[in-house]
mmJSON file of the N, C-alpha and C atoms, coordinates in Angstrom:
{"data_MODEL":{"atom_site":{
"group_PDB":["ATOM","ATOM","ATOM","ATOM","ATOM","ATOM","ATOM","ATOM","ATOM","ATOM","ATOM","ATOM","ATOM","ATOM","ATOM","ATOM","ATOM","ATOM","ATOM","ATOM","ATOM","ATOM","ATOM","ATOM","ATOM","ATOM","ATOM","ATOM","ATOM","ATOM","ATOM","ATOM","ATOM","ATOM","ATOM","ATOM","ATOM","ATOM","ATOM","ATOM","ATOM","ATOM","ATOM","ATOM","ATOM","ATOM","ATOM","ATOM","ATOM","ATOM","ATOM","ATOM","ATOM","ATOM","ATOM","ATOM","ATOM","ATOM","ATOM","ATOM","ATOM","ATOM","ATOM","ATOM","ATOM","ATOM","ATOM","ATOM","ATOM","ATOM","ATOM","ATOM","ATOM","ATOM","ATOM","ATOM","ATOM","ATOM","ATOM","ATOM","ATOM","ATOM","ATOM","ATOM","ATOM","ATOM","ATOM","ATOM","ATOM","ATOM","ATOM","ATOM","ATOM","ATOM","ATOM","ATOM","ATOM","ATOM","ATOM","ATOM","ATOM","ATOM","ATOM","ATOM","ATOM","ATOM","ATOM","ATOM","ATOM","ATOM","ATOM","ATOM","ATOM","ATOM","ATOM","ATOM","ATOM","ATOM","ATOM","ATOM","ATOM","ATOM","ATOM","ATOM","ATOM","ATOM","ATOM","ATOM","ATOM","ATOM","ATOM","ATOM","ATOM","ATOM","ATOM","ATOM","ATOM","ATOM","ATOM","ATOM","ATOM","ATOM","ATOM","ATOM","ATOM","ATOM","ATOM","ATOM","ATOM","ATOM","ATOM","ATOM","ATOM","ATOM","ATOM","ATOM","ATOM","ATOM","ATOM","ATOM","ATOM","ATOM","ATOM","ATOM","ATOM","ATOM","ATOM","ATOM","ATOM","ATOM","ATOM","ATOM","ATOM","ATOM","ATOM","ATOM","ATOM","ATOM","ATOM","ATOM","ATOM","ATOM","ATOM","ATOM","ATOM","ATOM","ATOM","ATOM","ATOM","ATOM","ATOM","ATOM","ATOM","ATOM","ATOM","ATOM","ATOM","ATOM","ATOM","ATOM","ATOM"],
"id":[1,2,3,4,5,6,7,8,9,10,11,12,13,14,15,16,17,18,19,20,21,22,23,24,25,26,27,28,29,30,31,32,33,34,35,36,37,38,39,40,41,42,43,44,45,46,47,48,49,50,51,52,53,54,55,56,57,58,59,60,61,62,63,64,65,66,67,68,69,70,71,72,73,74,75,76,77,78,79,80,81,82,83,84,85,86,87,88,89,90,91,92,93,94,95,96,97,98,99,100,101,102,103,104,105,106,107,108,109,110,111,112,113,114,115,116,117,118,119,120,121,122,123,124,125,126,127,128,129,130,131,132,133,134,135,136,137,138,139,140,141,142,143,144,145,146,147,148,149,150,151,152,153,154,155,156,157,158,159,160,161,162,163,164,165,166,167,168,169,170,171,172,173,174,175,176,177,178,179,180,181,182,183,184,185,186,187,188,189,190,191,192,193,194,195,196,197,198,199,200,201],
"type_symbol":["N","C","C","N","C","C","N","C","C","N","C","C","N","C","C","N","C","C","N","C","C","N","C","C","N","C","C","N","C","C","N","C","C","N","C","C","N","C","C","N","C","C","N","C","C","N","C","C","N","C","C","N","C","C","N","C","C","N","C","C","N","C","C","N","C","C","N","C","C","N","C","C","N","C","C","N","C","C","N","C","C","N","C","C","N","C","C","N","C","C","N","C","C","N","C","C","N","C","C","N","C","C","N","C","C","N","C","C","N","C","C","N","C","C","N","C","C","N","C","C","N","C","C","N","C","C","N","C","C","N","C","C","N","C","C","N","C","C","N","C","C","N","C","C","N","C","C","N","C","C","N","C","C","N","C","C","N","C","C","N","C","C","N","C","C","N","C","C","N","C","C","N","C","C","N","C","C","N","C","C","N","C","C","N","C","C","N","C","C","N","C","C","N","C","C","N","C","C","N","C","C"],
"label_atom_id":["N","CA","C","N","CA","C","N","CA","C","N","CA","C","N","CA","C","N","CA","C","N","CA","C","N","CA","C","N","CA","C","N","CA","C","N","CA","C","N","CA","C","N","CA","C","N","CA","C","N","CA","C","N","CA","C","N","CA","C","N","CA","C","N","CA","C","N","CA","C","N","CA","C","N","CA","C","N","CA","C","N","CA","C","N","CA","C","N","CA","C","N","CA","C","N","CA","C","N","CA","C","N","CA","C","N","CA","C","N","CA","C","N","CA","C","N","CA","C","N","CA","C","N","CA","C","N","CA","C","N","CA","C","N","CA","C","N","CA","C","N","CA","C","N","CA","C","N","CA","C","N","CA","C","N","CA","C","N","CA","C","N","CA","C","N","CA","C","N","CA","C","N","CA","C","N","CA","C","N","CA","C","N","CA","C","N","CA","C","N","CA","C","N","CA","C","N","CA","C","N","CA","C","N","CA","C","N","CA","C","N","CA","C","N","CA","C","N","CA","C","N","CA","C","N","CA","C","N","CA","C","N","CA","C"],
"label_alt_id":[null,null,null,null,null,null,null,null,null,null,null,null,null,null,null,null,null,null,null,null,null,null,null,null,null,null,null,null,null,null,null,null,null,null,null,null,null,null,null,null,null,null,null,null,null,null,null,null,null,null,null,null,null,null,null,null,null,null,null,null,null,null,null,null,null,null,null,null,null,null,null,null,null,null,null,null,null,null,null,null,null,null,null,null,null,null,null,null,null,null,null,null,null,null,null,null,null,null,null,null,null,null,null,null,null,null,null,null,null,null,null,null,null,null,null,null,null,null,null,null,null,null,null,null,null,null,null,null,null,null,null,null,null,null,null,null,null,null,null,null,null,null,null,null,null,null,null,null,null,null,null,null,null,null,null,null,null,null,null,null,null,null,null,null,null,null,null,null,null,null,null,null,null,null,null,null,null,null,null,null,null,null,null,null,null,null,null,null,null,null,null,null,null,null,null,null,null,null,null,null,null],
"label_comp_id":["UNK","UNK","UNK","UNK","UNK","UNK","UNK","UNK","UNK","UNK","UNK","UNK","UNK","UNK","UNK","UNK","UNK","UNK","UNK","UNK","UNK","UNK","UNK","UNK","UNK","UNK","UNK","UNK","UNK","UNK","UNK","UNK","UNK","UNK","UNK","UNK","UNK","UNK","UNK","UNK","UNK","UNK","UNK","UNK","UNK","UNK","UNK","UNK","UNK","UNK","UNK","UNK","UNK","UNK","UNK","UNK","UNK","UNK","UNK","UNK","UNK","UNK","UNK","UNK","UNK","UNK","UNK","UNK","UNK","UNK","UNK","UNK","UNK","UNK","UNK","UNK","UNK","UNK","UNK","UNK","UNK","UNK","UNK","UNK","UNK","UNK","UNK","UNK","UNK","UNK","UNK","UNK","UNK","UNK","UNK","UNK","UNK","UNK","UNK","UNK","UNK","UNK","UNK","UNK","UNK","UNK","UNK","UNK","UNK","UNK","UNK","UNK","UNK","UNK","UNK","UNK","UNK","UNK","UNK","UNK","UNK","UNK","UNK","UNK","UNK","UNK","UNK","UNK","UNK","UNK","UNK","UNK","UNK","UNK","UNK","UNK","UNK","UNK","UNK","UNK","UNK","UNK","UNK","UNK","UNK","UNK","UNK","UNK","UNK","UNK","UNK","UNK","UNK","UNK","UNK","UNK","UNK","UNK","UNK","UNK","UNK","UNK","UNK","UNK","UNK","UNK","UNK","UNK","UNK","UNK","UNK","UNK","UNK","UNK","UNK","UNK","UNK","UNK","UNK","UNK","UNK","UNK","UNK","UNK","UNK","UNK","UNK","UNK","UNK","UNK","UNK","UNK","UNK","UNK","UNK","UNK","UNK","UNK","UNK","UNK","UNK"],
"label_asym_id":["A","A","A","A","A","A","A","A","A","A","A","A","A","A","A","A","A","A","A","A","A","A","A","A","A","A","A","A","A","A","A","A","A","A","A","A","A","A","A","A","A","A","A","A","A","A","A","A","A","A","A","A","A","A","A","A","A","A","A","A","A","A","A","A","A","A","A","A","A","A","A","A","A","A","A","A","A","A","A","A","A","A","A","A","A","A","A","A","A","A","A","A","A","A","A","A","A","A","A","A","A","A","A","A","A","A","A","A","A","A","A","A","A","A","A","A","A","A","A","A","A","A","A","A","A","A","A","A","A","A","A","A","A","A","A","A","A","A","A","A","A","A","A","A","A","A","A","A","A","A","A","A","A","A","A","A","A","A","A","A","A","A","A","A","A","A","A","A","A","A","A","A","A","A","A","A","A","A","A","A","A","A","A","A","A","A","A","A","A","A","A","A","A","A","A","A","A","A","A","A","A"],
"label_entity_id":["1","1","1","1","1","1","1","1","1","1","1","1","1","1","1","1","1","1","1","1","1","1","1","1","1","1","1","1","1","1","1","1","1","1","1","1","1","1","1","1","1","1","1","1","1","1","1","1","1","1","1","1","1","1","1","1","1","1","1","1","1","1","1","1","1","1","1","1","1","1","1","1","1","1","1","1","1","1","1","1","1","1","1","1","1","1","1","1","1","1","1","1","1","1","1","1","1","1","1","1","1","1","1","1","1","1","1","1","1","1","1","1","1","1","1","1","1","1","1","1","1","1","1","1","1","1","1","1","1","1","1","1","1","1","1","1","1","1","1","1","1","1","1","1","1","1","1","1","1","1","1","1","1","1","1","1","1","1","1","1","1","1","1","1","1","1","1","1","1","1","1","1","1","1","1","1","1","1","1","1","1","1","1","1","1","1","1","1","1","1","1","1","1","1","1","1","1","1","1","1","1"],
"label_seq_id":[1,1,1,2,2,2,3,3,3,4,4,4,5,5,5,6,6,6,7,7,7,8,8,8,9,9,9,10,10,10,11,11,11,12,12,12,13,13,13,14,14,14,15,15,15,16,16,16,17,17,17,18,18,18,19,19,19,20,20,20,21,21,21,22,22,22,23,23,23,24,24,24,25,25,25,26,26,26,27,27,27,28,28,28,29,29,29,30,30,30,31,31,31,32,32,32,33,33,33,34,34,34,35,35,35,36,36,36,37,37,37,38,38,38,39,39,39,40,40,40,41,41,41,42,42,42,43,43,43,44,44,44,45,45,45,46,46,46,47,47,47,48,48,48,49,49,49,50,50,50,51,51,51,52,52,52,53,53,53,54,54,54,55,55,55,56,56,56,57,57,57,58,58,58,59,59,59,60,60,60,61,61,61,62,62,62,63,63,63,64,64,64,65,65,65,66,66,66,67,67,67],
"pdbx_PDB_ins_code":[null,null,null,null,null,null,null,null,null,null,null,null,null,null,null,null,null,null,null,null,null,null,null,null,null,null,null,null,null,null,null,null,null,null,null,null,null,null,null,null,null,null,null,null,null,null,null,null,null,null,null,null,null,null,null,null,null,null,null,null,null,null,null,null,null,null,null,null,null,null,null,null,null,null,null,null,null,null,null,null,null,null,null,null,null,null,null,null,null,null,null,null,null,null,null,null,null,null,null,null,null,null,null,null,null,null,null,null,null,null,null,null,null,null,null,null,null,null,null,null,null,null,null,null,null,null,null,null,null,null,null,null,null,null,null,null,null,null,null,null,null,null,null,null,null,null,null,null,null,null,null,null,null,null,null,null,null,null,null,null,null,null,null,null,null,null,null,null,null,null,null,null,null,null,null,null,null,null,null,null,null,null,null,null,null,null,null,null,null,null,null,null,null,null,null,null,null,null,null,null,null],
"Cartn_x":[0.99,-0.072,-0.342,-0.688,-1.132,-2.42,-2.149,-3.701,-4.286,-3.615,-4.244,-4.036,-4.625,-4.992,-5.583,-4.408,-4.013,-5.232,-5.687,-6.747,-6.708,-5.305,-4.269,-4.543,-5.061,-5.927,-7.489,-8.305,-9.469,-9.239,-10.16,-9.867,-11.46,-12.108,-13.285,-13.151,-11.439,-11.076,-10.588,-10.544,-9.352,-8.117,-7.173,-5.74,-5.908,-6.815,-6.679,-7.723,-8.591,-9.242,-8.488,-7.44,-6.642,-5.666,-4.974,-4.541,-4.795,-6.416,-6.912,-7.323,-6.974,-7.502,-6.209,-5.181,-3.519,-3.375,-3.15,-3.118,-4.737,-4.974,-6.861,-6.545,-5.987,-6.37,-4.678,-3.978,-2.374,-1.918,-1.584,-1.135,0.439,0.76,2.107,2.276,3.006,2.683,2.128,1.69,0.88,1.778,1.63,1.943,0.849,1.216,0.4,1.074,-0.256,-0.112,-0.393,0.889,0.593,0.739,0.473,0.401,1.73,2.114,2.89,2.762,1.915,0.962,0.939,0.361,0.097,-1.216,-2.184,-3.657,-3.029,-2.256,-2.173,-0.899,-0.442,1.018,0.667,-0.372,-0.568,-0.863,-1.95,-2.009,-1.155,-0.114,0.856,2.114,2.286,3.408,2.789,1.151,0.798,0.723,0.392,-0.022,2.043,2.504,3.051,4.284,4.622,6.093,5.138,3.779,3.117,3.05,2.705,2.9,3.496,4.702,5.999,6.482,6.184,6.547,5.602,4.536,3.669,3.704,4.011,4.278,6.123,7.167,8.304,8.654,7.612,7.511,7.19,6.11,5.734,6.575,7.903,8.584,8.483,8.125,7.651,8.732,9.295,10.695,9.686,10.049,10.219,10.852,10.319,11.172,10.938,11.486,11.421,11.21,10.162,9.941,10.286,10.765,11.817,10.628,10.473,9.579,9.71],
"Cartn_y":[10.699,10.755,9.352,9.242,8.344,7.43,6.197,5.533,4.346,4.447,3.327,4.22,4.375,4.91,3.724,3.828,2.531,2.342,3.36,3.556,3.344,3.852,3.483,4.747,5.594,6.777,6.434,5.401,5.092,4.798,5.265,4.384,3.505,3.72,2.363,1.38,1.408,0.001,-0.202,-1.674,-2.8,-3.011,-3.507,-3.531,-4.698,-6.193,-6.424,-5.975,-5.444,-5.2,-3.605,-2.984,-1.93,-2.983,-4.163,-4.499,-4.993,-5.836,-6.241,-5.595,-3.87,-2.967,-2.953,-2.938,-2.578,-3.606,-5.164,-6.069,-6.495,-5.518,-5.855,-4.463,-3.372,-2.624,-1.851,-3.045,-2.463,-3.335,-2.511,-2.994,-2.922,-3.638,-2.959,-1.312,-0.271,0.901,1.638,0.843,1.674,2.452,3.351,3.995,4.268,3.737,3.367,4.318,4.913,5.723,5.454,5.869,5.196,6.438,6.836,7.966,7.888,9.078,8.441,9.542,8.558,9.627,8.655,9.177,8.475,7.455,8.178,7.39,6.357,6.33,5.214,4.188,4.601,3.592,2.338,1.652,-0.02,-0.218,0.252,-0.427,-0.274,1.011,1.152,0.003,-0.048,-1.356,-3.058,-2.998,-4.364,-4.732,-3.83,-3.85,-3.533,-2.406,-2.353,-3.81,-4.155,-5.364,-6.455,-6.673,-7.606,-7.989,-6.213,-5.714,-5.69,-5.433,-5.397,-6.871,-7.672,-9.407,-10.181,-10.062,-10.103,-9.702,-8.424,-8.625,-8.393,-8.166,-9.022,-10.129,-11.094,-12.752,-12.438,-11.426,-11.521,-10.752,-10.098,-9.817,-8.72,-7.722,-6.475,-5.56,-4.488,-3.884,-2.929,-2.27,-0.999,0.457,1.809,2.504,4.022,5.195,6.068,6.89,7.548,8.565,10.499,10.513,11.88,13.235,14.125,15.409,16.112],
"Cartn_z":[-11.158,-10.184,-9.668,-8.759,-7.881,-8.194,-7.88,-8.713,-7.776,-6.705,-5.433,-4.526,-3.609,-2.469,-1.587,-0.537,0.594,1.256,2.153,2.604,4.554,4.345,6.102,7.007,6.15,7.025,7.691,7.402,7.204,8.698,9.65,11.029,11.077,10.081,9.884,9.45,8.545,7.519,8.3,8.208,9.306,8.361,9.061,8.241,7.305,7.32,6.752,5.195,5.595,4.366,3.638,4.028,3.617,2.903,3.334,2.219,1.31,1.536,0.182,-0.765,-0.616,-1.102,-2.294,-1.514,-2.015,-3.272,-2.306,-3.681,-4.335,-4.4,-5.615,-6.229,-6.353,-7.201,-7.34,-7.102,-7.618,-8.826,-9.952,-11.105,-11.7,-12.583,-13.294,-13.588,-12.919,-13.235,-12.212,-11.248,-10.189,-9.111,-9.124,-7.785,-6.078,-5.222,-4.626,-3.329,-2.281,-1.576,-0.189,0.654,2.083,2.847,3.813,4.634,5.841,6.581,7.533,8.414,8.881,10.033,11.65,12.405,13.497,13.658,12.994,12.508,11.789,10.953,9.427,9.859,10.911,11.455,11.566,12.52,12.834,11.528,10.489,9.377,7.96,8.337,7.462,7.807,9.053,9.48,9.111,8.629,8.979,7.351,6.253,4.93,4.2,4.307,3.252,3.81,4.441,4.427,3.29,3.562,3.226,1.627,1.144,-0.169,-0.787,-0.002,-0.599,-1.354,-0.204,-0.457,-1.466,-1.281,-2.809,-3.66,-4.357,-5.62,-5.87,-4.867,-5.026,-5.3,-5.016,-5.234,-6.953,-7.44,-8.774,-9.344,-9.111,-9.822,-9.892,-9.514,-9.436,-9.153,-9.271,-9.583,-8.654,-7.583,-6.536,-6.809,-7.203,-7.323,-6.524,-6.015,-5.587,-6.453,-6.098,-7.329,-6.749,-7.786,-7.248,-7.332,-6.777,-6.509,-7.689],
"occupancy":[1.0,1.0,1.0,1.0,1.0,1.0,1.0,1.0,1.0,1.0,1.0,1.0,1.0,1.0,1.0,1.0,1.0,1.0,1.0,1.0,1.0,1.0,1.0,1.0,1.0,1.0,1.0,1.0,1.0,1.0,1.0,1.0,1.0,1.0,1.0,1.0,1.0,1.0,1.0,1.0,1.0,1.0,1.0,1.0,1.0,1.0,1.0,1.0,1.0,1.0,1.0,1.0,1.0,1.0,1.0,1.0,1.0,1.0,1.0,1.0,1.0,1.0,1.0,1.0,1.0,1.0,1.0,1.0,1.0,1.0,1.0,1.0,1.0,1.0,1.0,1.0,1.0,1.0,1.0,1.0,1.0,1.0,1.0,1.0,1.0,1.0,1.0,1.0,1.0,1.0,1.0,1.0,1.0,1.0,1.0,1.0,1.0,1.0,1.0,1.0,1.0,1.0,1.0,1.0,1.0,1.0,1.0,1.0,1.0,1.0,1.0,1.0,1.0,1.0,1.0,1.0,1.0,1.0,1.0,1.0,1.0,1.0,1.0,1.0,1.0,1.0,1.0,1.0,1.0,1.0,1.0,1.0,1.0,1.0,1.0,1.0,1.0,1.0,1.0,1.0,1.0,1.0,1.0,1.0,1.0,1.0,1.0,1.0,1.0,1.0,1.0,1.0,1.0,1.0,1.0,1.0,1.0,1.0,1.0,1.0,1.0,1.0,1.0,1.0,1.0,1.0,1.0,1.0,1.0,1.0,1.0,1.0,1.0,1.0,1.0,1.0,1.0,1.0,1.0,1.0,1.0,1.0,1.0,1.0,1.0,1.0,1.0,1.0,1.0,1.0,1.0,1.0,1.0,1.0,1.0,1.0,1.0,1.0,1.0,1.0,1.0],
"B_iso_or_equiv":[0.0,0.0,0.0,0.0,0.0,0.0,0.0,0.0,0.0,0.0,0.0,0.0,0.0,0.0,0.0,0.0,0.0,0.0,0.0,0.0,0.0,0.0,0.0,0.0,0.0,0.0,0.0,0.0,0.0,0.0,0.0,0.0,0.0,0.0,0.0,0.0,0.0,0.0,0.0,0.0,0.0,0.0,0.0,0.0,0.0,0.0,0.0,0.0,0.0,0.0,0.0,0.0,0.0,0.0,0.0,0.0,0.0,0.0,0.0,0.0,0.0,0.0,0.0,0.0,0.0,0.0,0.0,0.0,0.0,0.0,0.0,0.0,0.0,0.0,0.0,0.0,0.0,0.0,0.0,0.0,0.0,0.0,0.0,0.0,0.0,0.0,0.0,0.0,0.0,0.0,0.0,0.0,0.0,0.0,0.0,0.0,0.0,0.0,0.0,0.0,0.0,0.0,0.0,0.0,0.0,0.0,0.0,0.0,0.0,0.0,0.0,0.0,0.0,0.0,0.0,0.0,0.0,0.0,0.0,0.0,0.0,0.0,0.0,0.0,0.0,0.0,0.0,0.0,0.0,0.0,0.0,0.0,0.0,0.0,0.0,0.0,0.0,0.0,0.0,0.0,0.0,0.0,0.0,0.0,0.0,0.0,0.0,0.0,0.0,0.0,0.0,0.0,0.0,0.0,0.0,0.0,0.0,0.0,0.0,0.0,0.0,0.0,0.0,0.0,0.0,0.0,0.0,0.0,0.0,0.0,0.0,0.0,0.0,0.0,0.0,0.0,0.0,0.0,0.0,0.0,0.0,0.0,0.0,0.0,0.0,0.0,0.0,0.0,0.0,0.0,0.0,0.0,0.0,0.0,0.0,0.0,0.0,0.0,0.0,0.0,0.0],
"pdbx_formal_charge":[null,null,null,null,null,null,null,null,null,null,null,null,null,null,null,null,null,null,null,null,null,null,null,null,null,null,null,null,null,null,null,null,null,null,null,null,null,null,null,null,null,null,null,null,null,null,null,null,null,null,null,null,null,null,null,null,null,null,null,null,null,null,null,null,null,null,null,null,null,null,null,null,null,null,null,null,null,null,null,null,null,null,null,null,null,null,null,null,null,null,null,null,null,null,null,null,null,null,null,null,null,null,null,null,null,null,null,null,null,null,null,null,null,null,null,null,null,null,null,null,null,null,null,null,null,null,null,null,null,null,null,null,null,null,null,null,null,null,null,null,null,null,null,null,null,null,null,null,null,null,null,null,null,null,null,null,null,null,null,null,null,null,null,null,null,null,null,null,null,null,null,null,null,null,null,null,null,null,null,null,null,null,null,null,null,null,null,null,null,null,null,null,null,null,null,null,null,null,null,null,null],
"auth_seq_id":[1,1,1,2,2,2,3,3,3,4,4,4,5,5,5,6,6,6,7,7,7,8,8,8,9,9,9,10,10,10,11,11,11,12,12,12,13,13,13,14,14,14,15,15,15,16,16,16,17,17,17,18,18,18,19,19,19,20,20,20,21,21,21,22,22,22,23,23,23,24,24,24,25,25,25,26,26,26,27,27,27,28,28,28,29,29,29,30,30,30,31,31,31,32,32,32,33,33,33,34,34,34,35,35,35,36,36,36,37,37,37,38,38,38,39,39,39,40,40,40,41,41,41,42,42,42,43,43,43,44,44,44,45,45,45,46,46,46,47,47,47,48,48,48,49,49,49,50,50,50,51,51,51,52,52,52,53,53,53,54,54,54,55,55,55,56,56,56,57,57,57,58,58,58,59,59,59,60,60,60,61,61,61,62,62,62,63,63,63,64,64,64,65,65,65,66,66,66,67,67,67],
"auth_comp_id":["UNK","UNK","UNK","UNK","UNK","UNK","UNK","UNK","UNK","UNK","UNK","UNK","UNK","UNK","UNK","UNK","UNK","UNK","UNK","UNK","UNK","UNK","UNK","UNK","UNK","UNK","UNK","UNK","UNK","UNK","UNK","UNK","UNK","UNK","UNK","UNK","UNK","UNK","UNK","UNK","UNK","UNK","UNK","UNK","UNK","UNK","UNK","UNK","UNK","UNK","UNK","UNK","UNK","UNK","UNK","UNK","UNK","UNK","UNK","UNK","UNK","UNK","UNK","UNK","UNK","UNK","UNK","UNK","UNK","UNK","UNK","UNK","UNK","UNK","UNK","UNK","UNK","UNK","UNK","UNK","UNK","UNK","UNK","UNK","UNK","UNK","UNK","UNK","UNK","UNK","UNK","UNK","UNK","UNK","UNK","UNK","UNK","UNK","UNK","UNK","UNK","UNK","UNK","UNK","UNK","UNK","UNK","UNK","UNK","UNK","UNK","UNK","UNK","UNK","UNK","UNK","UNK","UNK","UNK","UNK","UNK","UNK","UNK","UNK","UNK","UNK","UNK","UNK","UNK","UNK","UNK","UNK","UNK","UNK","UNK","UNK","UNK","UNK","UNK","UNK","UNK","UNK","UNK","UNK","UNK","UNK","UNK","UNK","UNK","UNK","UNK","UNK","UNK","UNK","UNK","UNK","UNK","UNK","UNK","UNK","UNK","UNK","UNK","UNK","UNK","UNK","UNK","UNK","UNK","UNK","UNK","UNK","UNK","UNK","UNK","UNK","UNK","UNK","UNK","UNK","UNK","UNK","UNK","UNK","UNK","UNK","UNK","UNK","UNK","UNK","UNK","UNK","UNK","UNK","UNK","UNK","UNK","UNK","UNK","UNK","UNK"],
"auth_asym_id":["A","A","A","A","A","A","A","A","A","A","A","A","A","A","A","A","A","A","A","A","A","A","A","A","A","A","A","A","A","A","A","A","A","A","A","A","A","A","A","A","A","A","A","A","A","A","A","A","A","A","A","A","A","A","A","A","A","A","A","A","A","A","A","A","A","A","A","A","A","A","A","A","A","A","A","A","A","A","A","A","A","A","A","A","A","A","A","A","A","A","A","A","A","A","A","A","A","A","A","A","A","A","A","A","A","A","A","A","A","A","A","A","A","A","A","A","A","A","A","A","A","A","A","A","A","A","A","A","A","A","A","A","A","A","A","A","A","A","A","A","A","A","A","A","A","A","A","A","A","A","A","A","A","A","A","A","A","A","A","A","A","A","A","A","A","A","A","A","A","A","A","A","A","A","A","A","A","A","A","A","A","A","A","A","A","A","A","A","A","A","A","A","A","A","A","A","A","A","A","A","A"],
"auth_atom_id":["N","CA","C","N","CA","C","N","CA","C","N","CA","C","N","CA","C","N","CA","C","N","CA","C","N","CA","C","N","CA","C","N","CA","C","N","CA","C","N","CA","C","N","CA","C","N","CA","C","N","CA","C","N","CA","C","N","CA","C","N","CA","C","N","CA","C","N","CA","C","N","CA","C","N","CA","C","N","CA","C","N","CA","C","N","CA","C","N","CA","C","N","CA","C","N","CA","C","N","CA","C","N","CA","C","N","CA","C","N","CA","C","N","CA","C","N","CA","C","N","CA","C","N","CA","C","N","CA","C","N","CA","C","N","CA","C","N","CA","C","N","CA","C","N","CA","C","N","CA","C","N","CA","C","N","CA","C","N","CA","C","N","CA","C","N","CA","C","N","CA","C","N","CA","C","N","CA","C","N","CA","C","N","CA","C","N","CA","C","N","CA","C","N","CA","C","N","CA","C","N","CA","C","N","CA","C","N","CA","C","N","CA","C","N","CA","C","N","CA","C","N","CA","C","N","CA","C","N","CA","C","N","CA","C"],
"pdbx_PDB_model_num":[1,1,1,1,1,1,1,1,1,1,1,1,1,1,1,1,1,1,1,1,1,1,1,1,1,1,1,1,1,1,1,1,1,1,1,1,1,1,1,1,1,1,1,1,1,1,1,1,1,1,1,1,1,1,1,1,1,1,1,1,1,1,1,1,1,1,1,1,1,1,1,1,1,1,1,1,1,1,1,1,1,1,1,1,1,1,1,1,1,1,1,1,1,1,1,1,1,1,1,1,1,1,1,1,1,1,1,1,1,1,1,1,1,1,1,1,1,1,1,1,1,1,1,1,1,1,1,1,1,1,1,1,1,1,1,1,1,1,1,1,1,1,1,1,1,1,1,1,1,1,1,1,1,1,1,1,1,1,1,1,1,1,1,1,1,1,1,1,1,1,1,1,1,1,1,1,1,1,1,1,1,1,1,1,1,1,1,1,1,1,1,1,1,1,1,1,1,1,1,1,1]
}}}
């Protein structure tokens, strides 16, 4: 199950406070949830490359999780 919720659906959050959401409450273990919608696109394109590169810098291993 899922334990961060991006918050890229929110059209009251701004992109940057959706990602301070991402790296403040993403941990070792976390699975973190982005939408891919038309609402959540500018702040899904502006947060996850960002995310990605922050905790890639910390070493953080990426994986697909199968259904």
């Amino acid at each position: 199950m899922w334990d961060v919720l991006s918050g890229d659906f929110d059209r009251k959050l701004s992109k940057e406070k959706c990602l301070k959401n991402v790296l403040g409450n993403t941990r070792e273990g976390s699975i973190v949830v982005f939408h891919d919608s038309v609402k959540a696109k500018e702040k899904l394109l502006y947060v996850l490359p960002k995310a990605l590169e922050h905790f890639g810098e910390k070493g953080f291993e990426f994986q697909r999780l199968n259904p």
